[in-house]
N, C-alpha and C positions, 0 to 999 in steps of 0.2 A: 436741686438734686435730681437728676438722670436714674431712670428707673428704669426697671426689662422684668417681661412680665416668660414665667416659665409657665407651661398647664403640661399635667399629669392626668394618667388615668389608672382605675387599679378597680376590680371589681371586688362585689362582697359574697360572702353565701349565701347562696339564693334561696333564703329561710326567713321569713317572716318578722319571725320574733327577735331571731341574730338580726337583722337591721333596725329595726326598733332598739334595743339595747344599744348599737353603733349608736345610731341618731343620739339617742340618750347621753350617753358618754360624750359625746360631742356638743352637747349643751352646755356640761359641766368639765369641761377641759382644763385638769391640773394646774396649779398655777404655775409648778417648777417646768411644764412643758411648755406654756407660752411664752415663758422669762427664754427658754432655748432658744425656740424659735426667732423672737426678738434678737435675740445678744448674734446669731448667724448673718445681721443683716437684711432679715423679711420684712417689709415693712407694713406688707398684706397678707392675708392668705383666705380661701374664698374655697368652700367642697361644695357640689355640687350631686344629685342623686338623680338618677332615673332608674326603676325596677331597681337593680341588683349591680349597675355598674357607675359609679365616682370619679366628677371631675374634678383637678384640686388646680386652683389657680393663685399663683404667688407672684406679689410684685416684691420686688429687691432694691436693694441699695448696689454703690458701686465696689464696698467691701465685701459683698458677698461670692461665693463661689460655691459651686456641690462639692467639689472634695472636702471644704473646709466645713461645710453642714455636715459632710457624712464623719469625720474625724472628731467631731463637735460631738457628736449623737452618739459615737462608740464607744465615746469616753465618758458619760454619763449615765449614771445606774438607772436614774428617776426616768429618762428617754429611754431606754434599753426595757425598762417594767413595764412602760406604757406600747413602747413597741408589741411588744409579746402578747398584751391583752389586745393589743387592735388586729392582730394578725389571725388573736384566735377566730374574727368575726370577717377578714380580709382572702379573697385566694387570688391570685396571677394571672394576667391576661395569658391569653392563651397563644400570644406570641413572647411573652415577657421570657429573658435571659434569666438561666438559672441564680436563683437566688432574688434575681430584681420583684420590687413588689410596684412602685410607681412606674409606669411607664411615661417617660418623656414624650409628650403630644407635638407634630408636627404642624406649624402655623403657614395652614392655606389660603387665608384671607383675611383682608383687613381695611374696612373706611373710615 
């Protein structure tokens, strides 16, 4: 299976306690969210933290696409609930298009 790996970045609120809590929630990750994640084609997914800003690294299958994650995630209540609690603890790079929370990372090197 042919895999392509996407990395994201998205920063959190640079609050102490709001990243603990993140961190937290991210131990115990819903199980209707991972079954998503899964059924989208992901066959990784990997977040990463420094201070107050998040790398997320996804390796995929060849049925995967972002429109069809993002159409996937709009139409599920359990993704949309969790959305909204992660956001309470997420804010936008400060180049991100309105509305975008993940930014698409460009890949500069590779051995």
């Amino acid at each position: 299976m042919k895999t392509k790996k996407y990395c994201f970045a998205l920063d959190l609120i640079d609050d102490k306690d709001a990243i603990e809590a993140y961190k937290t929630h991210h131990k115990n990750v819903w199980p209707e969210i991972l079954k998503s994640i899964k059924a989208v084609g992901i066959h990784e997914m990997e977040i990463y933290l420094v201070a107050n800003r998040l790398f997320m690294i996804m390796e995929k299958d060849e049925k995967f696409s972002l429109e069809g994650k993002q159409k996937q995630e709009e139409s599920n209540s359990k993704v949309q609930e969790w959305e909204t609690l992660m956001w309470s603890y997420q804010k936008a790079l400060p180049t991100a298009a309105p509305g975008e929370k993940w930014v698409r990372m460009e890949k500069i090197f590779s051995l």
